[in-house]
Wavefront OBJ file of the C-alpha trace (Angstrom):
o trace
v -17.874 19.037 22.789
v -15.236 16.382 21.409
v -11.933 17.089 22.947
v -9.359 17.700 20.562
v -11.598 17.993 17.415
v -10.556 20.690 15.487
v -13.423 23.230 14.760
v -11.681 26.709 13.927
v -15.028 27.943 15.856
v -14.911 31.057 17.464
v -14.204 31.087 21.775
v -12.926 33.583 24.681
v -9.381 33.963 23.691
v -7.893 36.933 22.646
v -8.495 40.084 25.078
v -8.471 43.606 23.251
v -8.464 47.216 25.334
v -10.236 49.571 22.786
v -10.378 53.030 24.447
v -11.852 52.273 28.089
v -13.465 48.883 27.300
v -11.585 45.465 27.330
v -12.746 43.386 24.232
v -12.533 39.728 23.556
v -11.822 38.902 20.299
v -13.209 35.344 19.987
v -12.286 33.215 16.726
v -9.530 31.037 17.570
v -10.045 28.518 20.511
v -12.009 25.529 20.786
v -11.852 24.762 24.623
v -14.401 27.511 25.582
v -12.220 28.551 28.738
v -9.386 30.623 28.982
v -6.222 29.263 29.545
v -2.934 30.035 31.522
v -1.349 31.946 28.750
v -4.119 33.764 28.063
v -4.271 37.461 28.716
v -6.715 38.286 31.681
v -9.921 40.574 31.883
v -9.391 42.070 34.897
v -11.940 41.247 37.620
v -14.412 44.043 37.005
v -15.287 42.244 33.596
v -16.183 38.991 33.668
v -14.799 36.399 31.261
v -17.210 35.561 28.411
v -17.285 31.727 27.206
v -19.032 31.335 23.755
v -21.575 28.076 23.971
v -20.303 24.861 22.201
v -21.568 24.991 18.672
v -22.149 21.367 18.635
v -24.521 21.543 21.398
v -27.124 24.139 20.056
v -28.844 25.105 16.847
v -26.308 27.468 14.196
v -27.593 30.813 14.316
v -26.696 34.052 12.726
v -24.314 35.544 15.109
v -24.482 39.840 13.109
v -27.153 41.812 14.760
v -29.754 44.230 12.575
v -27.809 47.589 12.078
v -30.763 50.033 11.860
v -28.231 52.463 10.868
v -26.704 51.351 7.709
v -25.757 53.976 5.204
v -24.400 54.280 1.669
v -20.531 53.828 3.397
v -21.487 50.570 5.092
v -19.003 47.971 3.548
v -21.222 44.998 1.956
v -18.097 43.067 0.058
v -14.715 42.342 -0.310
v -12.354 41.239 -2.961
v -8.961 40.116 -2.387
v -7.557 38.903 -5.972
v -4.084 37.347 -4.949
v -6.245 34.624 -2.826
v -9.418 34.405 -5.193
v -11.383 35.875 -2.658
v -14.756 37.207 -2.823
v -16.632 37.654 0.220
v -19.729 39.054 1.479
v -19.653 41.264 4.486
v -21.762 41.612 7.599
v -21.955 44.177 10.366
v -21.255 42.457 13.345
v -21.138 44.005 16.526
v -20.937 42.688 20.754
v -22.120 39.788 21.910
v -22.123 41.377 25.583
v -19.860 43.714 26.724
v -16.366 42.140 26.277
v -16.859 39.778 23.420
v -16.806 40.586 19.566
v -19.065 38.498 17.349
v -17.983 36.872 13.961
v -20.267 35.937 11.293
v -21.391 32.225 12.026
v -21.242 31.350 8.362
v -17.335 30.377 7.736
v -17.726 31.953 4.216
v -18.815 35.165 5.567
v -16.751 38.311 6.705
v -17.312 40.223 9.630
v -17.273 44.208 9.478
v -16.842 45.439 13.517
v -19.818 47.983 13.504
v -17.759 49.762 16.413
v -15.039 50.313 13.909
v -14.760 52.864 11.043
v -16.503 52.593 7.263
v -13.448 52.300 4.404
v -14.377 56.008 3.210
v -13.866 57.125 6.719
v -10.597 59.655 7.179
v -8.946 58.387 10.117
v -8.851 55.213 12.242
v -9.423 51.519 11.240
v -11.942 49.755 9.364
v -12.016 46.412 11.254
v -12.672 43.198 9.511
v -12.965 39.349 10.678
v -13.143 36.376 9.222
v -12.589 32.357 9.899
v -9.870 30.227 8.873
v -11.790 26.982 9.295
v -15.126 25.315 10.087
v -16.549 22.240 12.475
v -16.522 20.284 9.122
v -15.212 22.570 6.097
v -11.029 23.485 6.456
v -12.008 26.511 3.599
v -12.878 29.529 5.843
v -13.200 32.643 3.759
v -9.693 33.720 5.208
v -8.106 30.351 5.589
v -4.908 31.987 3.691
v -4.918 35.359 4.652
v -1.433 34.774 6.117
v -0.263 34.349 2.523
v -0.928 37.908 1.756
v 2.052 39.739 -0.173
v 2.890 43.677 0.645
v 1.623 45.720 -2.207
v -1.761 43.385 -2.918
v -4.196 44.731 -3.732
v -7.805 44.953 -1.925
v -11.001 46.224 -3.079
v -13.997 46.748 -0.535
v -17.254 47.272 -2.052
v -19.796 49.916 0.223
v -23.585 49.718 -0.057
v -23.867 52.534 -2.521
v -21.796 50.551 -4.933
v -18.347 52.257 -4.937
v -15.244 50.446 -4.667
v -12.564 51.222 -2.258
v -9.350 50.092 -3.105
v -6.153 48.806 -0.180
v -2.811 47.726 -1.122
v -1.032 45.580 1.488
v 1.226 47.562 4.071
v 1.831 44.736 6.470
v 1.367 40.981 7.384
v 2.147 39.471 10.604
v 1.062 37.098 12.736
v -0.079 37.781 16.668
v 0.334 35.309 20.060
v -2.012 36.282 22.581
v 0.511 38.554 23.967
v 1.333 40.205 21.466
v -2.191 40.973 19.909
v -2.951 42.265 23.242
v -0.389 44.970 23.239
v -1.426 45.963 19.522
v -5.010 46.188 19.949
v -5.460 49.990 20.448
v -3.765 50.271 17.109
v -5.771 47.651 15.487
v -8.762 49.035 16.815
v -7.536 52.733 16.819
v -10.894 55.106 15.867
v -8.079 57.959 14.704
v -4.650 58.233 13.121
v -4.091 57.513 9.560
v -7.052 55.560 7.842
v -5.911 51.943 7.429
v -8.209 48.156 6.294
v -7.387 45.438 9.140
v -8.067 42.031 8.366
v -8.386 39.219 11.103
v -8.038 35.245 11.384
v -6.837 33.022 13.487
v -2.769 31.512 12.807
v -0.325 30.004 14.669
v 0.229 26.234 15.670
v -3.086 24.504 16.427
v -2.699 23.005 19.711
v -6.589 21.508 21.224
v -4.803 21.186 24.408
v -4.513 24.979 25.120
v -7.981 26.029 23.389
v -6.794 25.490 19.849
v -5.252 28.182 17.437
v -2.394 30.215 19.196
v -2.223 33.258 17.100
v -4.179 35.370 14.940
v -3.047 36.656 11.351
v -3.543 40.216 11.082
v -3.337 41.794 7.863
v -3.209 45.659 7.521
v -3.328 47.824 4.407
v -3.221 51.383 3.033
v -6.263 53.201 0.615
v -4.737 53.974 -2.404
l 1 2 3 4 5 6 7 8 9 10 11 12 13 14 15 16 17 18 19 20 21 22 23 24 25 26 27 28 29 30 31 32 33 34 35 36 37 38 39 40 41 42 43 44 45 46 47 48 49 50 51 52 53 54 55 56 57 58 59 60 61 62 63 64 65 66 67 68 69 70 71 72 73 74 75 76 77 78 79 80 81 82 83 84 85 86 87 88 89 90 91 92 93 94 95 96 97 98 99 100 101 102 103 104 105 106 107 108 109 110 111 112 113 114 115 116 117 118 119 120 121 122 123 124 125 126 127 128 129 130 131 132 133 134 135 136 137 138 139 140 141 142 143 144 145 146 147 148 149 150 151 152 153 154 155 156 157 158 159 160 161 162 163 164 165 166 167 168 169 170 171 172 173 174 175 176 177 178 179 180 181 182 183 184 185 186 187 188 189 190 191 192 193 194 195 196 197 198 199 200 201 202 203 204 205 206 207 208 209 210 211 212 213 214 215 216 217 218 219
């Protein structure tokens, strides 16, 4: 890997606790190790390190969902940013890491997360800010999201879902850390959660400091 080359490329950064499981949410760092500032696994779980990109083949990161259904979400539209994305299922890459779609212009629907017609808990969704070579990731502006815009998620059956906006912030490492049973809460209200990477892009301590999370309500 180049030092210092910015790839927006997916590596161990972020660490989620979903129920009993400790999650990494990779998508922001470009170092592929953690750093000081970066919240710890604890021992039992090892630290996962995505390979450098540059130094193997692309592949398809989503794994086959045998179990897709009519509720599966297949597209979303976000009109404010002229956004129209295909979605993916992606799942775990091992036990503590979350995949992302290896095509920049792709989103990622966490198949351990909730389908938009569910009742309660949070349909998760990820997507990249940037590429090795391309700066227009599907959800390079995400963070320019407005309260009350409007969201449509398509399922497989055809039927749109529609969000409005309820909140837009952006996450350190920290801070995600302490938010992530919300963000990947399974009950409570029913709510869309959209994910990128933000912050200040600094190669020196793995790359993007932050992630953009965007939530919003079904209407």
């Amino acid at each position: 890997m180049v030092v210092g080359r910015r790839t927006g490329i997916s590596r161990a950064m972020f660490v989620v606790t979903m129920a009993m499981s400790v999650v990494l949410v990779s998508g922001c760092s470009t170092t592929g190790g953690a750093t000081d500032s970066t919240p710890r696994v604890p021992e039992a779980a090892p630290l996962f390190v995505e390979p450098d990109r540059e130094a193997e083949p692309e592949r398809d990161t989503a794994r086959p969902v045998p179990y897709s259904n009519s509720q599966q979400p297949t597209s979303l539209n976000i009109p404010a940013l002229d956004v129209q994305g295909r979605i993916q299922p992606v799942g775990m890459t091992d036990e503590v890491t979350m995949q992302v779609p290896s095509d920049i212009r792709v989103i990622g629907w966490f198949d351990r997360s909730v389908v938009p017609l569910a009742e309660q808990g949070s349909t998760v969704v990820v997507g990249h800010r940037d590429g090795v070579d391309d700066p227009e990731g599907v959800f390079r502006r995400l963070g320019e999201l407005s309260l009350g815009d409007e969201i449509t998620v398509e399922n497989l059956s055809g039927r749109g879902i529609e969000y409005v906006v309820s909140d837009v912030r952006v996450l350190d490492r920290t801070a995600f850390a302490a938010q992530a049973t919300k963000i990947f809460a399974t009950d409570g209200p029913h709510r869309l959660v959209l994910m990128t990477c933000g912050g200040e892009y600094d190669s020196s301590q793995g790359g993007y400091q932050a992630n953009v999370v965007v939530t919003a309500k079904r209407v």
